[in-house]
C-alpha positions as CSV (number, residue, x, y, z in Angstrom):
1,X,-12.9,-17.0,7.9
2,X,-13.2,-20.2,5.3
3,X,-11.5,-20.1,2.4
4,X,-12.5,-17.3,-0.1
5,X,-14.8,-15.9,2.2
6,X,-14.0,-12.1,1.9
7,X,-13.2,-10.0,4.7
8,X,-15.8,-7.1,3.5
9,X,-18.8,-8.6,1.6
10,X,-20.1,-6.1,-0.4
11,X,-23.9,-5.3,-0.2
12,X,-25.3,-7.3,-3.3
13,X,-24.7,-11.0,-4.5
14,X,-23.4,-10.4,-7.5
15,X,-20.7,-8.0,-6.1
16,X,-18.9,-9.9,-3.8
17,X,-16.2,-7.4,-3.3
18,X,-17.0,-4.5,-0.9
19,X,-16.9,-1.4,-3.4
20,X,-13.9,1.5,-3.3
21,X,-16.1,4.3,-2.5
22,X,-17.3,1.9,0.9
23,X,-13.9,0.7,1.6
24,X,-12.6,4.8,2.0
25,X,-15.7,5.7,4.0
26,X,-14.8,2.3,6.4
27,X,-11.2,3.8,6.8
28,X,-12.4,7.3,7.9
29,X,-15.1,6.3,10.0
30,X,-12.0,4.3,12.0
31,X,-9.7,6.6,11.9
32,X,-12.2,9.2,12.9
33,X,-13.1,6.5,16.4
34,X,-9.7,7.1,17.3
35,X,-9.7,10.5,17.4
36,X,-7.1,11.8,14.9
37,X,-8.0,13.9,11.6
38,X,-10.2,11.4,9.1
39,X,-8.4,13.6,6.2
40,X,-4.8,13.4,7.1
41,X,-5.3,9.9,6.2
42,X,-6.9,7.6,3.3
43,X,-6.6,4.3,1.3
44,X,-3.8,5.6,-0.4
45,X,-2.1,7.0,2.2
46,X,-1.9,3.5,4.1
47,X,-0.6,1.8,1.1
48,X,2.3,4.1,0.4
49,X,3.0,3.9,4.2
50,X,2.9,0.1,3.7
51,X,5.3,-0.2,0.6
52,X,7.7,2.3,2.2
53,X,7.6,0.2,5.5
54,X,8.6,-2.8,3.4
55,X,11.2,-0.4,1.3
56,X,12.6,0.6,4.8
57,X,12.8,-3.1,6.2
58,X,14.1,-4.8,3.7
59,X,15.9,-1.9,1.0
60,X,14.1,-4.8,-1.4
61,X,13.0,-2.2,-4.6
62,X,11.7,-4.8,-6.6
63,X,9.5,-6.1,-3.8
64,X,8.0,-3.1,-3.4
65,X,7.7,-2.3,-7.2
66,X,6.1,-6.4,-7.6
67,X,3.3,-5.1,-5.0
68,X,2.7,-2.2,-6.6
69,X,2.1,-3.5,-9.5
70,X,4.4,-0.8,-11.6
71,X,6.0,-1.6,-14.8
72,X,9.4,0.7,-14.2
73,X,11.7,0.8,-11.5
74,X,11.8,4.5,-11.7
75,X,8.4,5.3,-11.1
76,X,8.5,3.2,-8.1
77,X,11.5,5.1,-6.9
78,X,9.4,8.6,-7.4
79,X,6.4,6.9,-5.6
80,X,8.4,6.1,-2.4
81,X,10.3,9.5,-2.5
82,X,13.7,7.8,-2.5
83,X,16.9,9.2,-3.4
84,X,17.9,7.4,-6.1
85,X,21.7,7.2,-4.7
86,X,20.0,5.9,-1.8
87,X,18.2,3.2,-4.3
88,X,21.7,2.5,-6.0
89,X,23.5,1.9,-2.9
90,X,21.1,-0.6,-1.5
91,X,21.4,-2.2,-5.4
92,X,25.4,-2.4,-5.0
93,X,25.2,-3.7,-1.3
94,X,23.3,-7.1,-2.8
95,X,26.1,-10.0,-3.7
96,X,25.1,-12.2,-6.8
């Protein structure tokens, strides 16, 4: 790729941007190539798996709330399903 060339063109010049709708078909026409069940998994499935990933690595909240793009810590808490003693420890465990 060259610079802002985009990975998934969309269809129509002035649309650059592959659509939504497009993108979810794309993901369960791979996931249904490699065999498993196209609706155990989705678009939103893979970026909550992403998110938690990073969550998991790195016990970095704010990261993980940055890329989701939410306003309040707490909502990115519910969104990952952590405990929020589990969030407070991993707070407390980072020196300033």
């Amino acid at each position: 790729m060259i610079g802002s060339e985009f990975l998934w063109p969309g269809r129509f010049h002035e649309r650059p941007l592959v659509s939504s709708r497009k993108y979810a078909r794309l993901v369960r026409e791979w996931v249904q190539s490699i065999g498993p069940d196209p609706t155990s998994y989705g678009t939103h499935s893979m970026r909550r798996t992403k998110v938690a990933q990073i969550y998991r690595k790195t016990g970095n909240l704010r990261a993980v709330q940055l890329l989701l793009g939410q306003m309040k810590m707490d909502s990115t808490v519910r969104y990952l399903g952590v405990d929020l003693e589990d969030a407070l420890s991993i707070a407390e465990s980072v020196e300033l």
